[in-house]
N, C-alpha and C positions, 0 to 999 in steps of 0.2 A: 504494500500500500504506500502510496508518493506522501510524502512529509511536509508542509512547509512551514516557513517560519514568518509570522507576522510580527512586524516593529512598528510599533506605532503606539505615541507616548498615553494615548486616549483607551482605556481599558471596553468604554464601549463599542468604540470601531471598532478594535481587535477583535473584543468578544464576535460583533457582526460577521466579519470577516472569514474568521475560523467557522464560525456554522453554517455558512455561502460553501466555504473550500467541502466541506462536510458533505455537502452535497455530490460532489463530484468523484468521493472517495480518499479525498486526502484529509489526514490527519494533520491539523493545524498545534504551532505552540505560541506564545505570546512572548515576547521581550518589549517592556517601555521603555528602554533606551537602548540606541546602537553600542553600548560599551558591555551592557546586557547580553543583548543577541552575539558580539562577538562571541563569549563565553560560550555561549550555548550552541555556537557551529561548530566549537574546535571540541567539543564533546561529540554532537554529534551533527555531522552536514545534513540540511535539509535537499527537500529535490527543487526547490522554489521558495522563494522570498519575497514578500509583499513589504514595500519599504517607505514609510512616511517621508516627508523631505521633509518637512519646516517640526521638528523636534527642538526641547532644552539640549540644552549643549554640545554632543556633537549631531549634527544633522546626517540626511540623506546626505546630501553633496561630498560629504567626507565620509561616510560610510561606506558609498558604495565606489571611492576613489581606493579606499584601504583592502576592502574585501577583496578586490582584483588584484590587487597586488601580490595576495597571501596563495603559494602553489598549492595547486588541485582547483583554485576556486574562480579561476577565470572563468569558463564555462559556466557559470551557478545559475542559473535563471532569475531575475532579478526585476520582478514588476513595483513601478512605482504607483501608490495608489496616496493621490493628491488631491486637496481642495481648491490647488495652484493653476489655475488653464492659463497663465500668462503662456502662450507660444515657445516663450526666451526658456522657462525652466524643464518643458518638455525638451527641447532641444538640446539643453546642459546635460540633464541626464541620460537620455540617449550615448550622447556624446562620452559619456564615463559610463556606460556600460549596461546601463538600464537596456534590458529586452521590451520590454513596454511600459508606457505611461496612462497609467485611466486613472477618470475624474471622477472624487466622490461627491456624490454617494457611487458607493461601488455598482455597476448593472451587472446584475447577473450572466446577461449573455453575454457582453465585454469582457470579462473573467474567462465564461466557459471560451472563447475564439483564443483567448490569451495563452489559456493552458492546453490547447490543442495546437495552436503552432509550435511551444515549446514542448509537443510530444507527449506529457502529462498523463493526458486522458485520450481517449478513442473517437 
């Protein structure tokens, strides 16, 4: 069963989140902060990462510039899921690694096309 890992500093979007992924078969975990979620990848890598960008302290922008850095985890599948539709910030994180950007509130079929380009689900 695919894993992924939700960061996002808001316990009720996360909670949403994971029971949206729940749908589709994958087991979600929760990290409120990217210094959080590192810990909890190098225990155990998820199959996909759902990643807030405007967080306390270190944000998406630096999270997902650090994650790719670390070997094995270039590849990681890594959706950002933002309240941010300024064009400029989709385009930032694209540009560092993000596999896609959707706008919350999360749609559900935006997710399911997400998690089928990156092979996920069927």
């Amino acid at each position: 069963m695919p894993s992924a890992l939700v960061i996002d500093d808001k316990w009720v979007t996360a909670s949403s989140h994971i029971k949206i992924l729940s749908l589709f078969g994958i087991t979600g975990q929760h990290a409120n902060t990217a210094r959080n979620a590192v810990l909890m990848i190098r225990e155990k890598k998820p199959d996909v990462i759902l990643l807030d960008v405007h967080m306390p302290g270190v944000d998406g922008f630096e999270f997902i510039k650090y994650i790719h850095q670390l070997p094995g985890y270039q590849d990681l599948p890594i959706f950002v899921v933002t309240s941010d539709d300024q064009p400029e910030t989709a385009d930032l994180m694209r540009s560092l690694g993000a596999q896609e950007v959707l706008i919350k509130p999360l749609e559900i079929d935006e997710l399911e096309n997400a998690l089928r380009k990156a092979k996920l689900i069927k």
